[in-house]
C-alpha positions as a printed Julia matrix, in Angstrom:
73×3 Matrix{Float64}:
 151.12  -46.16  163.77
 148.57  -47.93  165.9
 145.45  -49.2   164.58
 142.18  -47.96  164.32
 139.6   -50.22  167.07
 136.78  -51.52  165.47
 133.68  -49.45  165.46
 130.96  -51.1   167.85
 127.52  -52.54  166.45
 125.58  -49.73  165.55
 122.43  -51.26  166.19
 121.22  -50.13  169.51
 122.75  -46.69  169.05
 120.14  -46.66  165.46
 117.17  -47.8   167.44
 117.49  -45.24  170.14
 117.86  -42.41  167.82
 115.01  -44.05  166.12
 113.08  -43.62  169.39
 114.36  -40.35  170.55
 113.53  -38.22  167.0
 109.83  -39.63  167.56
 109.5   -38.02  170.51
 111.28  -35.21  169.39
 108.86  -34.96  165.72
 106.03  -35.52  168.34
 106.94  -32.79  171.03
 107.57  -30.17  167.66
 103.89  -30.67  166.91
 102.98  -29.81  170.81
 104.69  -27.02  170.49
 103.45  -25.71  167.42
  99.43  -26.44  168.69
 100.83  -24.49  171.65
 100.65  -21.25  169.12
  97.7   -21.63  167.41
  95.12  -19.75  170.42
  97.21  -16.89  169.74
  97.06  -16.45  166.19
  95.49  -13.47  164.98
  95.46  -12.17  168.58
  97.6    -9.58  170.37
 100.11  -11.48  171.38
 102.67  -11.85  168.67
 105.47  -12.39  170.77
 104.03  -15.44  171.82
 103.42  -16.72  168.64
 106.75  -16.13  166.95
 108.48  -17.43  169.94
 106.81  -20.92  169.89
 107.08  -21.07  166.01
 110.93  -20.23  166.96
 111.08  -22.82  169.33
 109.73  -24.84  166.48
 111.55  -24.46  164.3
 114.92  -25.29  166.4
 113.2   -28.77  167.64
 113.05  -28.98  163.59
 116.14  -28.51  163.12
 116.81  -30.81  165.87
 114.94  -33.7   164.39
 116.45  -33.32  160.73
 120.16  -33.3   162.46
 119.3   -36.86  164.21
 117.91  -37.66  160.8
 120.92  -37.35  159.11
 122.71  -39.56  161.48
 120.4   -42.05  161.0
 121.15  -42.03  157.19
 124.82  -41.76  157.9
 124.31  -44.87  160.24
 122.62  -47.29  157.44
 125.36  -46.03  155.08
């Protein structure tokens, strides 16, 4: 049975996610001002689309998250 390679140095890979779930947590609030003329207007479509799209660059963020904590494991 051959063996398992080493894993490489995780440090680069951390500080990019690092990087990329900032921009990420800092594009979710940009889209979530996006909704905020529309409240209480007509255009409820709008609004549950962006909070939506919200919610998936959420769920985005948390995922890369949890990597991170897996990483420092």
């Amino acid at each position: 049975m051959p063996s398992k390679m080493p894993a490489p140095n995780t440090d680069s890979l951390v500080a990019e996610l690092l990087v990329i779930t900032d921009l990420i947590d800092r594009q979710r609030d940009r889209v979530a001002s996006l909704a905020e003329p529309y409240l209480g207007t007509n255009r409820d479509d709008v609004v549950t689309a962006l909070h939506e799209a919200e919610r998936q660059i959420l769920m985005s963020s948390r995922a890369l998250k949890r990597t991170l904590k897996t990483l420092g494991s």
